[in-house]
C-alpha positions in Angstrom: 122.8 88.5 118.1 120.9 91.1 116.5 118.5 90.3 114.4 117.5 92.3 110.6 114.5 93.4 112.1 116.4 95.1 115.4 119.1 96.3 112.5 116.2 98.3 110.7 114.7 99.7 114.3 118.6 101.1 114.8 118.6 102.6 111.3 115.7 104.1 111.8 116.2 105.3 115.1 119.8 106.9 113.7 117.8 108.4 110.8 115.2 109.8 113.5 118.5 111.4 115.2 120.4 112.7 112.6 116.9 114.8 111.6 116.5 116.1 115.0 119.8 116.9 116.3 121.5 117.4 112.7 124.5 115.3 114.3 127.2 113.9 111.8 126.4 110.6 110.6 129.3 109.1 110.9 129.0 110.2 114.9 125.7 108.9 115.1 126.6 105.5 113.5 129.6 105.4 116.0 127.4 105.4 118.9 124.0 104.6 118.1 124.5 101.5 116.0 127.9 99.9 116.0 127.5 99.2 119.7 125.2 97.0 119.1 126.6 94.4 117.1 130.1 93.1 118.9 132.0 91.0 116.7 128.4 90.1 114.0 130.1 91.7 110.9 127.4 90.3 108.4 124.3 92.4 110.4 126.8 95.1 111.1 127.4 95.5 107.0 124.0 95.4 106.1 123.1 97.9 109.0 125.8 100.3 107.9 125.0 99.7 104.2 121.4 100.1 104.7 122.1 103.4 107.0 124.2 105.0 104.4 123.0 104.3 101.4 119.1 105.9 102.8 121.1 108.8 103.9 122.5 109.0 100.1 119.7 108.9 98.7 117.3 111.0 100.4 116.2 113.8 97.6 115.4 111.2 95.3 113.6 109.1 98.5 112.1 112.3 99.7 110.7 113.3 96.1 108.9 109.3 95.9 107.2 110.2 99.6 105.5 113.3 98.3 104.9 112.0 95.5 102.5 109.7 97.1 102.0 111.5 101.0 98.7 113.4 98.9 98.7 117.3 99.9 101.4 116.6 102.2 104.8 118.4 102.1 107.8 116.2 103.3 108.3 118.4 106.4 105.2 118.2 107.6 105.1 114.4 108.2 106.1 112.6 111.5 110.1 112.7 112.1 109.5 109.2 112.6 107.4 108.4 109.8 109.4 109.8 107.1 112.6 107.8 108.9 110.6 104.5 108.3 109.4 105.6 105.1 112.9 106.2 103.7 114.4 103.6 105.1 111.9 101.3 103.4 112.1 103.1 100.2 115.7 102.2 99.8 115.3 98.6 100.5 113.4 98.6 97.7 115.2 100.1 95.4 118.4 99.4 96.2 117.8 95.8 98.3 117.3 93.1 95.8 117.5 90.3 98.1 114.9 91.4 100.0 111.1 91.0 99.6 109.3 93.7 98.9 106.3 92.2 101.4 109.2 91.7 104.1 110.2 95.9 103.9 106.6 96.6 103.9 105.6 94.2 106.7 109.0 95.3 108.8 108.3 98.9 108.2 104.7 98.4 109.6 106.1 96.9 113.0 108.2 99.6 113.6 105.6 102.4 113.3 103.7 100.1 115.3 106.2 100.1 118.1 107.8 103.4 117.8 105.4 105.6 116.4 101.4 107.0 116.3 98.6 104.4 116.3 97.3 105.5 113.0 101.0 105.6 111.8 101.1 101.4 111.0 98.0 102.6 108.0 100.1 105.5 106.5 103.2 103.5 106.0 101.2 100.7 104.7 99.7 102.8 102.4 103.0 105.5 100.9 104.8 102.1 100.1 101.9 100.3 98.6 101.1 103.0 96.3 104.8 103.7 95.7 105.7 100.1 95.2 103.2 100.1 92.5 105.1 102.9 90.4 108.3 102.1 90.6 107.4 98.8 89.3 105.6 100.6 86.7 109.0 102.3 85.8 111.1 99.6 86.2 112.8 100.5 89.2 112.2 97.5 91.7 115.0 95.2 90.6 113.9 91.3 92.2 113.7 88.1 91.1 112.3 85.2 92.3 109.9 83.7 94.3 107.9 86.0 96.3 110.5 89.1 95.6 108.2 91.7 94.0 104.8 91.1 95.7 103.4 94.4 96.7 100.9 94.9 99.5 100.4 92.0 102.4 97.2 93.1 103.3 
C-alpha cells in the first residue's frame, strides 16, 4: 500500500521529469505514478489530484518561490528543489485537510532523501517564510487543531 508520504516522493519525482525531459504529463503520470498504486483508488486520487493541480498552478507557485528564494531566479534553483517546493506550495494553498507542519515536515524528508545536504535548510526556510505571507493574505484556508501551524523547527 502506498503510503502519502511515498505519494508525494512520486509527485515529485514526476514533477522532476516532466522539467527535464518536457514529457506530456499525462504520459508521465501513466507510467511513473499510476503503477504504483494497483487497485488503492483513495492514494491514487490524491496523488493525481496533488500531481495536477501543482502542474496548474505553477506561474502563480513559481511567482510565491521567488518571491521568497532572495536574489534567486526560479531557474537557477535545483530541478529538484523547486519540484518539492511547488509541490509543497500547493498543499498549502489548495490542501485544507492537511497540516501545514505535515507539508513542511514531508517536504524536508524528501530533499533529505532525494536531494543536496544543505537542500533539507532551504526548503525549510522558502515555506516558512512563504507560509507566513499567505497567511498574512488570507490564503492558507485550515481549520482546526494544529492545521495552520507554520514552522516545526
Amino acid at each position: 500500500m502506498v503510503q502519502r508520504s511515498e505519494a508525494r516522493a512520486l509527485v515529485v519525482q514526476a514533477l522532476y521529469s516532466i522539467d527535464v525531459s518536457k514529457n506530456d504529463k499525462q504520459q508521465v503520470f501513466s507510467s511513473l505514478i499510476k503503477p504504483k498504486f494497483r487497485d488503492e483508488m483513495k492514494n491514487l486520487e490524491f496523488t493525481e489530484n496533488l500531481f495536477s493541480k501543482t502542474l496548474n498552478h505553477l506561474p502563480k507557485l513559481d511567482a510565491i518561490i521567488e518571491q521568497h528564494a532572495k536574489n534567486w531566479k526560479i531557474e537557477r534553483l535545483a530541478t529538484l528543489d523547486k519540484a518539492i517546493l511547488r509541490m509543497a506550495l500547493c498543499e498549502f494553498i489548495y490542501f485544507n485537510d492537511i497540516p501545514t507542519k505535515v507539508t513542511i515536515n514531508e517536504a524536508i524528508e524528501i530533499a533529505k532523501k532525494f536531494s543536496t545536504e544543505k537542500s533539507g535548510n532551504f526548503i525549510n526556510g522558502i515555506l516558512d517564510a512563504s507560509l507566513k505571507d499567505l497567511k498574512k493574505a488570507g490564503k492558507i484556508n485550515k481549520s482546526g487543531r494544529g492545521l495552520i501551524e507554520s514552522s516545526i523547527n
